[in-house]
Each structure stands twice: as C-alpha cells, then as structure tokens.
C-alpha positions as semicolon CSV with decimal commas, in nm:
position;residue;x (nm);y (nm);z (nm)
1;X;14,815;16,348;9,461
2;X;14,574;16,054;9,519
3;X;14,168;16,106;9,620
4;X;14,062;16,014;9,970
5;X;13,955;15,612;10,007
6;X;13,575;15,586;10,053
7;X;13,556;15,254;10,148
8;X;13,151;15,113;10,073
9;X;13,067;14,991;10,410
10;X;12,817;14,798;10,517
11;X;12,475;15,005;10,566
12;X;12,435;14,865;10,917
13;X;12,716;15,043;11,046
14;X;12,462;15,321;11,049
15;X;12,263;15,226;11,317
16;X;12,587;15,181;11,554
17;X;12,786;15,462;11,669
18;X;13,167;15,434;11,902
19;X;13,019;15,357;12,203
20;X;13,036;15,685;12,513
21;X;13,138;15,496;12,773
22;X;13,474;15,402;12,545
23;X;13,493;15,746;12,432
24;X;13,494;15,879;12,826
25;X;13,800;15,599;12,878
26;X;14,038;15,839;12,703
27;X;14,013;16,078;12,915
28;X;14,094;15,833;13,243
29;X;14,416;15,869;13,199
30;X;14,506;16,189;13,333
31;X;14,699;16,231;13,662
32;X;14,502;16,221;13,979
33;X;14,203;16,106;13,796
34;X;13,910;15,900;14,025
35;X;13,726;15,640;13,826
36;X;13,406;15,559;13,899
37;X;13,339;15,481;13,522
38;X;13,471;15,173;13,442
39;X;13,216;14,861;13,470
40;X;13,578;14,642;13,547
41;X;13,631;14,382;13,821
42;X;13,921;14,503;14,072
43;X;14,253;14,311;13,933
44;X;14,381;14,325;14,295
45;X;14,108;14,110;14,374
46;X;14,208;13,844;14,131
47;X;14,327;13,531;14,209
48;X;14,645;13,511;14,037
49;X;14,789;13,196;14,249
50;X;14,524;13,023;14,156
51;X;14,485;13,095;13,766
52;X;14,902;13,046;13,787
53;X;14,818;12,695;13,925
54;X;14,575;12,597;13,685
55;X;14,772;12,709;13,371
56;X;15,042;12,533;13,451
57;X;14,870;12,221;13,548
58;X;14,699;12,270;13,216
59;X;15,069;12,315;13,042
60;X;15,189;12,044;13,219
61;X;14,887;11,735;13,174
62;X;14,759;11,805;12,889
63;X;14,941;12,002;12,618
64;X;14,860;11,886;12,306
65;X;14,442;11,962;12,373
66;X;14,493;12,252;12,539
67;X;14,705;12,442;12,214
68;X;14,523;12,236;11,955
69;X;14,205;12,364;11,753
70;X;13,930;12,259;11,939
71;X;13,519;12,193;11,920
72;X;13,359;12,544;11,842
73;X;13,059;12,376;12,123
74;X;13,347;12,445;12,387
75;X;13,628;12,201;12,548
76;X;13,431;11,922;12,743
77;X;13,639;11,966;13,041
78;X;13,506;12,319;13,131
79;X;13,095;12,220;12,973
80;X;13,139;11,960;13,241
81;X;13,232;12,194;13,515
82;X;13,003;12,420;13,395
83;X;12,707;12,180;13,431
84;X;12,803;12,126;13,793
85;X;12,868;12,516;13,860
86;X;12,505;12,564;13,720
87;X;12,353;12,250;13,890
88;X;12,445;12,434;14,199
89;X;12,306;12,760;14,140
90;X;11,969;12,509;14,086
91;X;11,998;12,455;13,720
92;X;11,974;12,133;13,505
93;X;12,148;12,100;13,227
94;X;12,374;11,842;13,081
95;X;12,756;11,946;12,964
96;X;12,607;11,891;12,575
97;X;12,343;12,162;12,670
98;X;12,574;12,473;12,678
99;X;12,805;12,620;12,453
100;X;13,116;12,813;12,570
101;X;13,146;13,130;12,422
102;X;13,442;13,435;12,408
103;X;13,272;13,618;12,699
104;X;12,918;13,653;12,708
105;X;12,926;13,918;12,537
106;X;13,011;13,676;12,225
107;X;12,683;13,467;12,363
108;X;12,452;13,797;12,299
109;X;12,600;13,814;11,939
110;X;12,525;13,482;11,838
111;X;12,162;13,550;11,966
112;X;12,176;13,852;11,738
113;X;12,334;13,671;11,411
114;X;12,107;13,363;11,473
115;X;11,739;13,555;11,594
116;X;11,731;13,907;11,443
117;X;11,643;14,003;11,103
118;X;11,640;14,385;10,984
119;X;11,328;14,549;11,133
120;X;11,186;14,314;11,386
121;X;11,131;14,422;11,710
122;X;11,336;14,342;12,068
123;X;11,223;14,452;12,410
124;X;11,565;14,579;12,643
125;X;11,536;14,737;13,006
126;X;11,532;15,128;13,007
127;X;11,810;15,155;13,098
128;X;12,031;14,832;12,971
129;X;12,406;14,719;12,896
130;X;12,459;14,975;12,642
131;X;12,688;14,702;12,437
132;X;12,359;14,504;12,377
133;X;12,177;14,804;12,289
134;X;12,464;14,821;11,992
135;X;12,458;14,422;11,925
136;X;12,109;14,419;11,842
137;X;12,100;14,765;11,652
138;X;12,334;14,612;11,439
139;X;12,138;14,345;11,296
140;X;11,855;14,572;11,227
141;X;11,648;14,568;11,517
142;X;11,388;14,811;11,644
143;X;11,506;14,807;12,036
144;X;11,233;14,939;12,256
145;X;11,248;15,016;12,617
146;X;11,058;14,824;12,916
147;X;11,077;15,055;13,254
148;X;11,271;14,933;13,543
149;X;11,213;15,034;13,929
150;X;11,414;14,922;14,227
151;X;11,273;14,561;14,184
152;X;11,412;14,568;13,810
153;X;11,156;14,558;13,515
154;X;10,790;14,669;13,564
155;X;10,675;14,358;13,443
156;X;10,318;14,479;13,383
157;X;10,473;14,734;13,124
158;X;10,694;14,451;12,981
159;X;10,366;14,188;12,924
160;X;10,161;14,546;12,746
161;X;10,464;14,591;12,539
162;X;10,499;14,218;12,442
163;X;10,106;14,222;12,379
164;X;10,137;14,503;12,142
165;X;10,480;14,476;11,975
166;X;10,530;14,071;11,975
167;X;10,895;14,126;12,001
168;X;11,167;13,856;11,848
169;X;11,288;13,817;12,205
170;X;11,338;14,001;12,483
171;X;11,661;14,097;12,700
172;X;11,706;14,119;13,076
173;X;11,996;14,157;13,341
174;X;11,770;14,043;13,621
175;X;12,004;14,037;13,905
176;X;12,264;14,333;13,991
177;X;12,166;14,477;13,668
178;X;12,401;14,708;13,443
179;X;12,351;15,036;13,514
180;X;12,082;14,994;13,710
181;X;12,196;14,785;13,974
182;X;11,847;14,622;14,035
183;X;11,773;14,305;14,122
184;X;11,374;14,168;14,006
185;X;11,173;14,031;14,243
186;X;11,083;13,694;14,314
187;X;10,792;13,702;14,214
188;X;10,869;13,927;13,893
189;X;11,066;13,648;13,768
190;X;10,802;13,382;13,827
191;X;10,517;13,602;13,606
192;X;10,803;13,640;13,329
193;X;10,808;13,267;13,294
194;X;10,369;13,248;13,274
195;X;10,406;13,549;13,004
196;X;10,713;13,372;12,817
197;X;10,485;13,074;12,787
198;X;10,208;13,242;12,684
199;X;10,343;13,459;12,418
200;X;10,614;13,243;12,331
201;X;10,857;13,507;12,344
202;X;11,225;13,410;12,379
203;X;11,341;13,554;12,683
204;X;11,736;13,604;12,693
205;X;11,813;13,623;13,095
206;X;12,232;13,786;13,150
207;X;12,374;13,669;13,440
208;X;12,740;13,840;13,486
209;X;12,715;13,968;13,859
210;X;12,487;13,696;14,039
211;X;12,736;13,553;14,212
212;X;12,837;13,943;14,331
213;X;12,584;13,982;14,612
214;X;12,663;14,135;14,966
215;X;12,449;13,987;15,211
216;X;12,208;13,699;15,086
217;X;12,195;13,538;14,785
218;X;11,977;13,689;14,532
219;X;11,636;13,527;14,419
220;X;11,712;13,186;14,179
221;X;11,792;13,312;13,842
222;X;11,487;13,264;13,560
223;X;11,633;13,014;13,462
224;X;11,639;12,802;13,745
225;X;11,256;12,880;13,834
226;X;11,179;12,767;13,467
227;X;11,145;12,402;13,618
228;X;10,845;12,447;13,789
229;X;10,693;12,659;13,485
230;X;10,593;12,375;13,222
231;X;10,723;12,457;12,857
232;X;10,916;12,817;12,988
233;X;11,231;12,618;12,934
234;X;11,187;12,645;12,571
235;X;11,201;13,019;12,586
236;X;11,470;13,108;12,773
237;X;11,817;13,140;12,669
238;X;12,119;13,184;12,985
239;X;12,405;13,415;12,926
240;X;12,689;13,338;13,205
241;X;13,040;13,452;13,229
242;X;13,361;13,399;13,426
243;X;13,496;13,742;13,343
244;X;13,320;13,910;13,690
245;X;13,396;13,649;13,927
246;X;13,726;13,491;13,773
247;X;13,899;13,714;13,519
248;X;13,762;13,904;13,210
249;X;14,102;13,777;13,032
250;X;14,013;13,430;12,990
251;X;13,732;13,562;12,792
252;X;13,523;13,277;12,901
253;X;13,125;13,270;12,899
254;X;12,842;13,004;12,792
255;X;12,498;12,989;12,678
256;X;12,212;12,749;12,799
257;X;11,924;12,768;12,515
258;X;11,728;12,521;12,337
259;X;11,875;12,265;12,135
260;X;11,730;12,458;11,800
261;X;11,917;12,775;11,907
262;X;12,224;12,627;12,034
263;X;12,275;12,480;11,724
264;X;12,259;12,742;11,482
265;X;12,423;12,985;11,711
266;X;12,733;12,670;11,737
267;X;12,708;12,726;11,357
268;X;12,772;13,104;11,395
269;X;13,030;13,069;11,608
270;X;13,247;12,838;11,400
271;X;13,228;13,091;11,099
272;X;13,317;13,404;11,386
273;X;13,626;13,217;11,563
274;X;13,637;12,821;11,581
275;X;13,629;12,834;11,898
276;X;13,730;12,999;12,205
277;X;14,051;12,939;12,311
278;X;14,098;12,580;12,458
279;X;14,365;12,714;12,672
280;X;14,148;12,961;12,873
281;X;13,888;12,719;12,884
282;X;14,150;12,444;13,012
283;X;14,257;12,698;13,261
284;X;13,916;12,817;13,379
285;X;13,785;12,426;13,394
286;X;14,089;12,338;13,622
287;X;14,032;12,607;13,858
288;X;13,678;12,497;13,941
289;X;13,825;12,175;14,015
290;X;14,081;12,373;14,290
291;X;13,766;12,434;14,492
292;X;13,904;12,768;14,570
293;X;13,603;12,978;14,384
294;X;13,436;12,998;14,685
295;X;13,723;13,175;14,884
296;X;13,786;13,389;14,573
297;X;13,427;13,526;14,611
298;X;13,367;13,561;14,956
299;X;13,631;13,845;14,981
300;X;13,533;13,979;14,638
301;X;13,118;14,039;14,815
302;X;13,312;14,125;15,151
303;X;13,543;14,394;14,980
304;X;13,240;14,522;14,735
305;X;12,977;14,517;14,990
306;X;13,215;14,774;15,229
307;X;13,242;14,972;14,886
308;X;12,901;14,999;14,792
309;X;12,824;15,130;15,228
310;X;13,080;15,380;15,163
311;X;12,957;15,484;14,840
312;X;12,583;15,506;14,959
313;X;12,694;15,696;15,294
314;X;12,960;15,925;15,122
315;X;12,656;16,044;14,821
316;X;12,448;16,103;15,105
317;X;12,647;16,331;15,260
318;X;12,796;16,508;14,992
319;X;12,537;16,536;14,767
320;X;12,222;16,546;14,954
321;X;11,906;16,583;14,816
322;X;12,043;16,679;14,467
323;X;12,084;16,316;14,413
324;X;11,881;15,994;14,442
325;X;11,961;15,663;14,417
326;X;11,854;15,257;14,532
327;X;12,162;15,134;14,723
328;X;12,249;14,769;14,547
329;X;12,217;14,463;14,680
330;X;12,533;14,306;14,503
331;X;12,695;14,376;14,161
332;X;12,929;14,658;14,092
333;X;12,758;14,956;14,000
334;X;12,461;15,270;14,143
335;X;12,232;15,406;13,971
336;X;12,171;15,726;14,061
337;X;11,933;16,052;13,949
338;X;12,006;16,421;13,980
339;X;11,731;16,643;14,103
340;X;11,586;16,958;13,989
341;X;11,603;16,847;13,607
342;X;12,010;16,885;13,651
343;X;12,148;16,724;13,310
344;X;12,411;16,461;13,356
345;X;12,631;16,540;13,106
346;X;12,725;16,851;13,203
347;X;12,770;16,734;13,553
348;X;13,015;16,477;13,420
349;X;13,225;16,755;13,216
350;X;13,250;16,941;13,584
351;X;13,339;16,638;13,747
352;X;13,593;16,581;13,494
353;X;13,780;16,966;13,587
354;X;13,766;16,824;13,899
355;X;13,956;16,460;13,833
356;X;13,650;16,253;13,889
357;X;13,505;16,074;13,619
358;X;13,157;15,885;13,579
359;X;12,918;15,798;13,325
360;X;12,627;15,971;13,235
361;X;12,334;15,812;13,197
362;X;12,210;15,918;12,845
363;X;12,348;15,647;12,638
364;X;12,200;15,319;12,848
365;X;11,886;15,370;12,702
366;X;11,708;15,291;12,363
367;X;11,488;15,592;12,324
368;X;11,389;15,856;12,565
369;X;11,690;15,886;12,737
370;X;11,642;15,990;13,127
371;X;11,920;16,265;13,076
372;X;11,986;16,347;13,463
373;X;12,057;16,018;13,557
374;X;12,431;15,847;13,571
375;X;12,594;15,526;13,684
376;X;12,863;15,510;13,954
377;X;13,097;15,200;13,977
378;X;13,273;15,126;14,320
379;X;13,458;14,800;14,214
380;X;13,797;14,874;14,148
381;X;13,813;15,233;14,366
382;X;13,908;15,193;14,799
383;X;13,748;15,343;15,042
384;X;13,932;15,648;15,103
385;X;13,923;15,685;14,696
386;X;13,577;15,657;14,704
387;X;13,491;15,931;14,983
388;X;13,735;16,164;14,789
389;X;13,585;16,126;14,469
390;X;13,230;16,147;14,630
391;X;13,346;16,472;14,797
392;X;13,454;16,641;14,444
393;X;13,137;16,548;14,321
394;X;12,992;16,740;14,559
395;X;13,178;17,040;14,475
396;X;13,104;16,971;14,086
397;X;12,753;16,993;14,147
C-alpha cells in the first residue's frame, strides 16, 4: 500500500486560500436558482455578429500573424487601437506605452511579480476586488484597508495611512467599484494625484466598468487628470480591460505605467505566457475598427441602468429598513448593509433554501471584515428575475 504524496509547496500558498465567491459558484447550479452572485457581463448582451465579423476578417487578411507567436508587449494592431480608445476617454499615450495583457487581471499580477517583495506594505479599498486582495497576499504583502463611502475612498484616511505606513503602492477601482459600486469624486481624484506626488506612492487606478455608466459619464479617470498634475504621471499605473464591455473570452486587457515598470512587468510576462493570444487581440483590434462599440454599449448602460432601478425599487420594498444601500451610478453590482447587526452569511445560507444566491460581504475586505454587509449583481438577471429574487430575499430575512 503506498503513503499519501505530500507534495512541499511553496510557503506562499499560505497566505491564499480558494477564493468564497468560487466556492458559492457550486452551488448555482441547482434548479430554479436566482443569481445575483456572479460579477459576469450578460452573454445575451454580447455582440456576437460583430466578434463573428472580426474573426473572420482576421482569418481571412491576415493569417499567418494572427496564429503565429507574437511580441509579449501585445500585437501592434490592437496597442494602436488602444491608444486611440484611450485618447478618447482623454488619455495620452502612444501604442509603445501600453502593454496588452490576458485580462487585467494578468495586468494586477505583473504589478505584483514586478513591485512586491515579502512583507512590504499595500494600501486596497475596504472593501476591494477580492482577486487582488489574493494577488498581492501572494507575493507577501501586508494589505491594509483604506475606508470607502458613497464617493469611493475617504481620501483623508488614505493620505494618514500613506503618511504612516509608506505603502509599495496603492490599489483603487475608482469608478463603479467592485463590490462597492462607488464612484470617487472629482475632486477625490484630483487630491490623489497632489498626495501621489508628494509621497511618491505608485498608485495602481482599475478601470473595468467605466465605460458601464447609466446616465452621464463618470468623472475622467486618474489617469486622465494626471496631465494637469506635474510629475503624477510617474506614479500611476492604468489597468483596462475589454472583458466588461466586449467579451471576458478574448481575455484581453492592457496596462499604461511608466516606461521602468512596463518593462520589467513585459519581462514577467514573457516568462508567464509569451504573450496573449494574437488571435484575440487581432479580433478585439478589428472590432474597434467596425465602429460598432458605441452601439454595443449604449444598450449594454440602457439594459443595466433599467436593472439597477428595478433592483433599488424592488430592495426597497421588500426589504425595508433591514437593508441599506447607495444605488450605483453605472457598473454591475450594489453594495448593500443589513441592519440591526444581522450577519450576512447566514442571510446568504437562508437565501440559498430559498433559490436565491448572493455574496456576502465578509471576504472583500483585508482585515476587519464589515460582516453584515453583501454585494448584489443585476447584470446578467431580467427584470422580472430580479423582483422575484428580491422578493425571496425578503422572506429569507
């Protein structure tokens, strides 16, 4: 009879653990279930004709590139649409001065391989995108939590934590933020910039769901404000991504940063994957030339911004004042807060008896985990979904 395999693996694995959001998805497949757990894009929303088009224009043109090994900096085609997508959103930046990366999920690991060493210190929202919260952990960082309101991070509590901890960098979802939905303030962003500067501190902004917004645009990305900031452009680093307002298949992000970063996190990249695939990148850089992005996301915002009323309305109703929430602006997700110290967890395990699903708070933050609050997607349910699964809540509570 042979012994059990203990394999000796890697003492970082300690700090990590399966993540609770994935661990809640294997329970979503139950009969009857409602979902508002996912953090997904609604497929039915995709625009298959076009993606269809552009791969087989792609096929078609320009086969040999487009199956080949390719530069690990990204296929020049898409860094030059990707310059002009950016230039419009109010950003400079030459095709050579992003990198296109597997999602930008791949962008935030480079940041971690290339910035982090074992102990030092990174600043997060409380709460944040739990997958960073894991990235960073991962290479040994301390992760501490700023607090967030309904204009996204207190910013005086970020520059007191910055003064005290000097941080290797910190991370922000500034607009339609994941969990929290919240969007920071003009001006917010502007004093981020003056404290960047002044403590050079890397600032790493995530931009998935800026493009998501209901009504009016949201305030310029950091970014984009960095021109009129002299020397913030040298600490900042832009995570974007085509996988919210395209398709998460073609696993297609980028990162703006300065050249010093770029470089090493290129370097990182070629010993992770090569590249990412020149055929998604093809396909994604021939769809911008279509022109139909536009149409594409003006029923996406129509179709989410009718979700998110619904949503808002149907919590009110059901759920009264044993719930709280900010109503978003754009993005995909609520954040929400049970009253009278109700713990979301167990909420979630009632919902669950009743086939609706969401995801408890808990786990989006660092430390000190706000244990009654929870995060409620509407992207991929309909209306009638949503007021039915809102209504079961209410008899979970």
């Amino acid at each position: 009879m042979s012994l059990p395999v203990s394999l000796p693996f890697a003492d970082r694995l300690q700090f990590v653990e399966t993540s609770a959001i994935r661990e809640l998805f294997k329970l979503l497949g139950t009969p009857g279930i409602i979902s508002f757990a996912g953090g997904f894009p609604d497929p039915a929303l995709f625009d298959v004709e076009g993606i269809a088009e552009s791969t087989a224009a792609v096929l078609a043109n320009t086969p040999g590139p487009v199956l080949q090994y390719g530069a690990t900096e990204g296929y020049n085609p898409l860094r030059e649409q990707l310059s002009k997508f950016m230039g419009n959103k109010g950003v400079t930046v030459a095709p050579d001065g992003l990198i296109v990366t597997t999602g930008s999920q791949q962008a935030l690991d480079l940041i971690g391989k290339t910035m982090i060493n074992p102990g030092d210190k990174v600043i997060v929202e409380g709460p944040t995108f739990l997958a960073t919260i894991q990235c960073f952990r991962l290479y040994g960082a301390q992760v501490i939590s700023a607090p967030i309101d309904a204009n996204g991070v207190d910013v005086d509590a970020l520059e007191k934590l910055i003064d005290e901890h000097r941080p290797k960098l910190v991370y922000l979802i500034p607009t339609f933020g994941n969990p929290s939905g919240a969007t920071l303030s003009l001006e917010r962003r502007k004093r981020i910039l003056d404290i960047a500067v002044r403590t050079r501190t890397l600032v790493v902004e995530d931009d998935p769901y800026g493009e998501l917004y209901f009504d009016q645009p949201p305030p310029p990305s950091i970014l984009a404000l960095s021109a009129d900031v002299p020397g913030s452009r040298d600490w900042l680093a832009h995570c974007g991504s085509m996988s919210k307002i395209l398709s998460p298949g073609l696993r297609v992000g980028w990162m703006i940063a300065p050249p010093a970063l770029l470089a090493n996190a290129t370097m990182c990249k070629q010993f992770s994957d090569a590249h990412t695939s020149n055929l998604t990148q093809a396909t994604a850089a021939h769809y911008l030339t279509l022109g139909r992005l536009d149409g594409t996301l003006a029923v996406v915002r129509k179709v989410y911004a009718e979700r998110a009323r619904v949503m808002a309305e149907s919590l009110q109703r059901e759920l009264g004042g044993a719930i709280t929430f900010n109503a978003p602006q754009g993005g995909m997700f609520f954040w929400a807060k049970l009253t009278e110290g109700r713990d979301a967890s167990a909420f979630a395990k009632r919902a669950i008896e009743k086939l609706v699903a969401f995801v408890p708070g808990a786990p989006f933050f660092a430390h000190d985990a706000d244990k009654s609050t929870l995060r409620l997607s509407f992207a991929t349910v309909g209306v009638e979904k949503i007021e039915e699964g809102i209504a079961r809540l209410g008899q979970a509570l």
